[in-house]
C-alpha positions as CSV (number, residue, x, y, z in Angstrom):
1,X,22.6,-45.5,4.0
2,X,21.3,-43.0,1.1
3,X,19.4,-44.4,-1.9
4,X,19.6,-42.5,-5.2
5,X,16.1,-42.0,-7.1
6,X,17.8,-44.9,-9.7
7,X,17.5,-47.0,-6.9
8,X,14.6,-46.4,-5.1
9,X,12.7,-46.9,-8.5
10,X,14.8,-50.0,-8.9
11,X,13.9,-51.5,-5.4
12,X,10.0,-50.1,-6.2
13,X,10.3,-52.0,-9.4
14,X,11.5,-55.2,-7.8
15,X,8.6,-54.9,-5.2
16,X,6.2,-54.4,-7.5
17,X,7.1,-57.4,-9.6
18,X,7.3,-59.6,-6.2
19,X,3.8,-58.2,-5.6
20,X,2.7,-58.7,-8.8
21,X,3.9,-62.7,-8.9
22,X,2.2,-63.2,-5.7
23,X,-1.3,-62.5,-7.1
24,X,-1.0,-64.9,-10.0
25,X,-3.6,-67.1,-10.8
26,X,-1.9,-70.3,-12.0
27,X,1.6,-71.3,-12.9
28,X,3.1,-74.0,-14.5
29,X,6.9,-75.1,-13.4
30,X,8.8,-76.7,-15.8
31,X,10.6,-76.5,-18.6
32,X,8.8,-76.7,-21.6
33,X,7.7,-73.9,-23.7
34,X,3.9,-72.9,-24.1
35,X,2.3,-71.0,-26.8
36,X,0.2,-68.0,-25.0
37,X,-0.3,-64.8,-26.8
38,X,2.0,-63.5,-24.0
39,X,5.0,-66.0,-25.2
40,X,4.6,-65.6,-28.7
41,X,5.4,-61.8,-27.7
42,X,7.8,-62.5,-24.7
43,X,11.2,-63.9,-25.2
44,X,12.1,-67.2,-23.3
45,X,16.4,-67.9,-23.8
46,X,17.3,-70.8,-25.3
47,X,18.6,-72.3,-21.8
48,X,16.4,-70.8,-19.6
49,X,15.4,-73.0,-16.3
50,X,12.6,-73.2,-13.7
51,X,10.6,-71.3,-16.1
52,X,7.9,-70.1,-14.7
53,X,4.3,-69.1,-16.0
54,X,1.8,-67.2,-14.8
55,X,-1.3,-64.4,-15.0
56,X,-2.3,-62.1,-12.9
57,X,-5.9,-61.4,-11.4
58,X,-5.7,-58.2,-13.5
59,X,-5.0,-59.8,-16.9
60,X,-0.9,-59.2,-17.0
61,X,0.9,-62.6,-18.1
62,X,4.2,-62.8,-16.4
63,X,7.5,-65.1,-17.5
64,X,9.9,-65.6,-14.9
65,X,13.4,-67.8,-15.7
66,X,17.1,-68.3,-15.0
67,X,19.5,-68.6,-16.6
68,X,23.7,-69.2,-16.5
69,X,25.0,-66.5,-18.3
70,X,28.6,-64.4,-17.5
71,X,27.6,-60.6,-16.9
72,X,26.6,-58.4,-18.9
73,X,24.7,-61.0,-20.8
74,X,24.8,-59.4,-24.2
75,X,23.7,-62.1,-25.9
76,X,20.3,-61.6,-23.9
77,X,19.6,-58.2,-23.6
78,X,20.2,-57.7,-27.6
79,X,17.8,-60.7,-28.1
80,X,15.3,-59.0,-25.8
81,X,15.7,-55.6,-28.1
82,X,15.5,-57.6,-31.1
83,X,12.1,-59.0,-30.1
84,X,11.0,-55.7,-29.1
85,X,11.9,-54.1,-32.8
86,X,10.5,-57.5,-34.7
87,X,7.2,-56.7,-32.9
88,X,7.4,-52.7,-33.6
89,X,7.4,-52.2,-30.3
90,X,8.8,-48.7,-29.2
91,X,10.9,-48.3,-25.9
92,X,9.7,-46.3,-23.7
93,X,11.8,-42.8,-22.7
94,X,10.3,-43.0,-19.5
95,X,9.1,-45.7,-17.0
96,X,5.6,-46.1,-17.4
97,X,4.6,-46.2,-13.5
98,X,7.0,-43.3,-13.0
99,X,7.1,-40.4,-15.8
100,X,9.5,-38.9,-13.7
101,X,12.4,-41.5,-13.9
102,X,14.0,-42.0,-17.2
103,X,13.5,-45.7,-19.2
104,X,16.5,-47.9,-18.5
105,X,18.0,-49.9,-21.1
106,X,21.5,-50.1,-19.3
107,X,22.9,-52.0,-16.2
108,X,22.9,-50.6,-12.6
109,X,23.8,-51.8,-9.7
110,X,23.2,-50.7,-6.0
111,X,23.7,-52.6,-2.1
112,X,20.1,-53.6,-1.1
113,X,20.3,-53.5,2.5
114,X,16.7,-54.3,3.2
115,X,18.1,-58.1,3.5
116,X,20.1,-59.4,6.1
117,X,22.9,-60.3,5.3
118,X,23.1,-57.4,2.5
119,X,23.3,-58.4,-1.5
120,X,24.7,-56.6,-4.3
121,X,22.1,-56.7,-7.1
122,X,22.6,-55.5,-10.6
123,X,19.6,-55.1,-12.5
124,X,19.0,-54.0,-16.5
125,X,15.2,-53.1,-16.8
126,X,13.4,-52.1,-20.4
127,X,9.8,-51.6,-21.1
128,X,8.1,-51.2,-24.7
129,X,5.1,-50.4,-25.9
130,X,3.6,-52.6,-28.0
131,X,1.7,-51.7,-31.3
132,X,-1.5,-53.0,-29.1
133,X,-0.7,-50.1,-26.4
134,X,0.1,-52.8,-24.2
135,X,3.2,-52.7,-22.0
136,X,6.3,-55.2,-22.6
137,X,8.3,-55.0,-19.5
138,X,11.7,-56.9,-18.5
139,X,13.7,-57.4,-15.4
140,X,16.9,-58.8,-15.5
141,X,19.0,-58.7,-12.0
142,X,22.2,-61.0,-10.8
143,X,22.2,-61.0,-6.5
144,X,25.5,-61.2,-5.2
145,X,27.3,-60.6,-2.3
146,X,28.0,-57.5,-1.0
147,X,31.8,-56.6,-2.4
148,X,34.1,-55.2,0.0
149,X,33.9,-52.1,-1.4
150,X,31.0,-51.3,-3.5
151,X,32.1,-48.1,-4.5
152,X,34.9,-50.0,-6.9
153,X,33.0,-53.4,-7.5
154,X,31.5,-53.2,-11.3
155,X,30.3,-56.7,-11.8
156,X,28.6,-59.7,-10.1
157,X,30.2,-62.5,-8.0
158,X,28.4,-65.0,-9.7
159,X,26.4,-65.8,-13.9
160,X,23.3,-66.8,-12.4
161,X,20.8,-64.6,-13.7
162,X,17.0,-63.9,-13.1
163,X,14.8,-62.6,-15.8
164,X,11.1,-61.4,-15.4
165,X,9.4,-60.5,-18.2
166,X,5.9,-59.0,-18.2
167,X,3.0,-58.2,-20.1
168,X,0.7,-55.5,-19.4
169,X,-2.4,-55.1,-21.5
170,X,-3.0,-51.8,-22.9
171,X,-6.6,-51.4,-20.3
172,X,-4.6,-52.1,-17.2
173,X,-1.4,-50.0,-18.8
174,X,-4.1,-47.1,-18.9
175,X,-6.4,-47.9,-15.6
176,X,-3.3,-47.9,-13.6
177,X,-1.8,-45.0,-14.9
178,X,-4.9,-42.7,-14.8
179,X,-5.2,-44.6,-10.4
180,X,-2.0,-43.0,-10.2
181,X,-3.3,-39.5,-11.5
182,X,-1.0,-39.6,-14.7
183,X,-2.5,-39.0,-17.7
184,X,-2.3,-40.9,-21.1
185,X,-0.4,-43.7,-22.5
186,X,3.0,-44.3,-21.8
187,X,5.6,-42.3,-23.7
């Protein structure tokens, strides 16, 4: 099977993030909401469960919740966008680990056959930079099963969805970047 470069990045994304949870420090299940810098700037749902709270060796602070919610789940990404703007924060044009892939404020969906038995995922990603320099990045992906016919399947089987939210301070945005031999802040 043939992957577009949407999807590739889309998988790389997901890995990353699953990388990038396994290295936290601490997290705190549950429910409740905290008050880190990183949640005053991240955006739990009213609704959200198994909220999850962490930060990473490198400094990133990382939310990760569900949520019931009937795709597309308009009500959540125009709350994300409408944190983004109250904090000034500017979306990106392009992904800020990839200059080469456009920023994605829309949904997609591909067949990830890397798991057995296969899933249909649909994922909606945005990143923003803050005023800071830091990076506000969000995943939000429903896993499904595969539809007979993918080719005419549009939505999910299911409304659970999964969101990750991350924040990337401006040092690590830059460090990371310059490790991957691009230059400058995200754009």
């Amino acid at each position: 099977m043939r992957f577009t470069r949407r999807e590739l990045a889309v998988g790389c994304l997901g890995l990353a993030v699953a990388l990038f949870g396994c290295q936290r420090k601490a997290v705190e299940r549950g429910g409740g909401r905290g008050d880190s810098v990183a949640e005053s700037r991240l955006h739990i749902m009213e609704g959200a469960v198994d909220v999850r709270r962490g930060q990473t060796p490198d400094g990133g602070d990382r939310i990760e919740y569900g949520l019931e919610v009937a795709y597309p789940a308009t009500a959540v990404t125009d709350a994300i966008q409408a944190r983004a703007k109250a904090l000034s924060a500017i979306a990106l044009e392009h992904e800020y680990l990839n200059p080469d892939l456009p920023g994605q404020t829309d949904w997609s969906h591909f067949i990830d056959s890397n798991k057995q038995p296969e899933t249909f995922v649909h994922v909606w990603n945005g990143e923003w930079l803050t005023t800071e320099g830091d990076v506000m990045s969000y995943s939000l992906t429903y896993v499904s099963a595969p539809p007979r016919d993918h080719r005419t399947a549009r939505t999910p089987d299911n409304s659970r969805l999964h969101v990750i939210a991350m924040l990337v301070p401006a040092s690590v945005v830059l460090n990371t970047r310059a490790n991957l031999g691009i230059a400058g802040p995200p754009k």
